[in-house]
N, C-alpha and C positions, 0 to 999 in steps of 0.2 A: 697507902692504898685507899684509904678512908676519901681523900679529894678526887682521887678517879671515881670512884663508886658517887661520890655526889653530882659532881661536873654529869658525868652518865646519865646520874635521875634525871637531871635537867635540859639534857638534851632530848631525852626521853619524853618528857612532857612536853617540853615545848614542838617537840615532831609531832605530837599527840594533839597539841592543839592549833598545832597550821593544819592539820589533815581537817581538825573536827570543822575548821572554819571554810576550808576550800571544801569540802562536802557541803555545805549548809551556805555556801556562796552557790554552787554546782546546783543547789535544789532549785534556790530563787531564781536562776537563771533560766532553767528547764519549767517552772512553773511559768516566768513572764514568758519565756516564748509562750508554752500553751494556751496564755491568755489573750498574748496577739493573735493569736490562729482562732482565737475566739470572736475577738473585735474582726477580723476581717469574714470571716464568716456572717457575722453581724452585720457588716457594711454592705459586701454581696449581696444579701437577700431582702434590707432592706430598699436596696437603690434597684432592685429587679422589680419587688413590688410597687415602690414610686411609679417605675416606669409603667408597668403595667394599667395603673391606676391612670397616669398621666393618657396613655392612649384609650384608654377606655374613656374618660372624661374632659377633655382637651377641648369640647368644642360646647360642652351644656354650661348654659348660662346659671347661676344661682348656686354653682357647687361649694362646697365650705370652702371647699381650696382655691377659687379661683384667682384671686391674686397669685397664689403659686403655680397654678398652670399658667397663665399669662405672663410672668416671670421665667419660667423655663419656654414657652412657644419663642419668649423673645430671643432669649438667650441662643435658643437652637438655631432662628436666623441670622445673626449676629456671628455665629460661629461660622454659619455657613457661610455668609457674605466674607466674612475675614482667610476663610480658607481657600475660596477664590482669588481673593485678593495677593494671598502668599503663593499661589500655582503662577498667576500672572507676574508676579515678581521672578522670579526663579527662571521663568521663561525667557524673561528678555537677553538671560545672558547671552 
């Protein structure tokens, strides 16, 4: 009886310690999500304040930013002309 009782321990533990690790895998997993829900929150508010920033100063000349509004003014007509471009595509069917 003495090898059932040990085989037992051992099964014993070793259920003890997939549990201790799929708990402690379960934590890390609920932590990094929380911390994506952090970074997007982050991204959110900083790409609202850009924008805000962008239309309040888009058009003064000597702003720190100015190569970056002028990089984003281009981009925005660039997008816009390109989204024309794919309506008039689509169209000819």
């Amino acid at each position: 009886m003495e090898i059932f009782e040990e085989i037992s321990g051992q099964i014993y533990s070793a259920g003890k310690a997939i549990a201790e690790k799929a708990g402690k895998l379960s934590g890390i997993a609920k932590l990094k999500s929380e911390i994506s829900t952090c970074d997007e929150v982050l991204k959110k508010n900083y790409i609202e304040i850009g924008r805000k920033y962008y239309e309040a100063h888009r058009d003064e000349e000597g702003d720190p930013y100015d190569k970056q509004l002028k990089a984003i003014t281009h981009a925005l007509a660039a997008k816009e002309k390109l989204e024309e471009d794919l309506k008039a595509v689509r169209e000819v069917k």
